[in-house]
C-alpha angles and dihedrals in degrees: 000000000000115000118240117264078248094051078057099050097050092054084059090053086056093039093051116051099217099012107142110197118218108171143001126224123187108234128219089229096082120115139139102300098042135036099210127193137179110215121187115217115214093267083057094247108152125228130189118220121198129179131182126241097199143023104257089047088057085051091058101038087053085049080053097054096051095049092041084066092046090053099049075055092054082051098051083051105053098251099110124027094202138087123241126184122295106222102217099174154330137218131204127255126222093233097051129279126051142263114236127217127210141181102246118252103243112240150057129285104260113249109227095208097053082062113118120186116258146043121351126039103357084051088042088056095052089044083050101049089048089058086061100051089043092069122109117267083230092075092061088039104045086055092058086250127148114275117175133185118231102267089038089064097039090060097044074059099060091042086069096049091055093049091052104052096051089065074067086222098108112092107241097229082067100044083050094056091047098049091050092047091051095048090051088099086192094074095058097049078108129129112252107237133166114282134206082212093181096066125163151118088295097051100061110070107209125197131172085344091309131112110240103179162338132240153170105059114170089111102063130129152115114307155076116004088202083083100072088048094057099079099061094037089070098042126025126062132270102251088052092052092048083058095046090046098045089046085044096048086045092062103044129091096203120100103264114272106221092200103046093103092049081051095050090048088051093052097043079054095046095050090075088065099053089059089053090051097045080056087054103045084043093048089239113160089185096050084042088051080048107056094032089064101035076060095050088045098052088044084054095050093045102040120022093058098048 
């Protein structure tokens, strides 16, 4: 059963010694893992307040506070030029776990269709992608967090593949297309680097033109950087992405890799599958409905044009 936005406050109250709530706003952030709030203390200084639903998502929430700290010391460091939550504390809950309490990043979500090509915020966003796959792998394992090699991952891919095609609800020309992708052993000569791995529009904070920040990091880990590129594969233009990918390639050290966007479209793809099968693992004949007819839409788009 969710808990009330003032359920929520009153744990901050707990969490933060001193913290004096004024007002509580609902967050978009909330989903099935996690109730958020945004509470305002009487200086109007703004906290966002996130507790787990389940177990696994207090496991992870608890992953994501230990490698919050570790990235405000990249910062301090000059690794990173954003800002990420600051976790400040958290307060036990009565079924297990804790709810954790940050200051809130300042700043906007990014829009991702008021984006142009060229200099300014499109080229902030892939500089700012490439800091965070400049960061040293340590920072993920030294959190416990996952960390795999190329063909590791590319495996871990085709596991799911072939997950997904013995429910018998992935339309074999895509499962075609991916198979094929995924043995092509050229694409996944790639460098593992830390990934944000739950990029969008709502991860990247924007103000006067700048990003402020990152957030939502419970995903994190070791892969490939394709991931965080999936996201704007599927969805912005291709003279925007020119501009992110210019602006990305620019600001990492690595030997440019000639398949991570193939790889990005493939994960974007692939992504559709890994809703049907969360509807399958949950028993949930809607998000299995979902994710069936997304797959027949995107055949559709791939296959029945060309």
């Amino acid at each position: 059963m969710p808990r009330s936005p003032l359920a929520l406050a009153a744990l901050a109250s707990v969490a933060v010694p001193g913290l004096d709530v004024y007002d509580v706003l609902r967050s978009p952030h909330s989903d099935s893992d996690f109730d958020v709030v945004i509470v305002k203390d009487a200086t109007g200084r703004r906290w966002v307040v996130r507790a787990p639903k389940r177990a696994t998502a207090g496991a992870a929430l608890e992953a994501e506070k230990g490698l919050l700290i570790s990235l405000a010391r990249a910062k301090e460091a000059g690794l990173i030029d954003f800002e990420v939550p600051h976790p400040a504390g958290a307060a036990p809950l009565t079924e297990g776990g804790r709810a954790v309490v940050y200051s809130e990043v300042p700043g906007a979500p990014l829009v991702l269709a008021s984006l142009q090509p060229g200099p300014g915020l499109t080229a902030a966003l892939g500089r700012t992608i490439a800091q965070i796959h400049e960061l040293p792998a340590s920072l993920i394992e030294d959190q416990g967090l996952a960390a795999y090699g190329a063909e590791e991952y590319r495996e871990r891919r085709m596991a799911e593949l072939d997950a997904g095609i013995q429910t018998g609800k992935v339309p074999p020309r895509l499962a075609n297309r991916w198979e094929r992708q995924l043995e092509n052993v050229s694409w996944w000569r790639f460098e593992p680097t830390v990934v944000h791995g739950d990029m969008g529009e709502h991860q990247f904070m924007v103000s006067d033109g700048h990003i402020t920040g990152v957030v939502d990091w419970m995903d994190a880990r070791v892969a490939d950087p394709a991931d965080d590129l999936a996201w704007l594969v599927a969805s912005a233009s291709s003279d925007v992405i020119d501009t992110i990918t210019e602006a990305y390639t620019a600001g990492r050290r690595e030997v440019r890799d000639p398949h991570l966007l193939d790889r990005a479209r493939l994960a974007s793809e692939m992504a559709l599958l890994r809703w049907l099968m969360y509807g399958v693992r949950t028993d949930n004949a809607d998000v299995i409905g979902d994710g069936e007819g997304m797959l027949l839409d995107l055949e559709a788009l791939l296959f029945d044009d060309a």
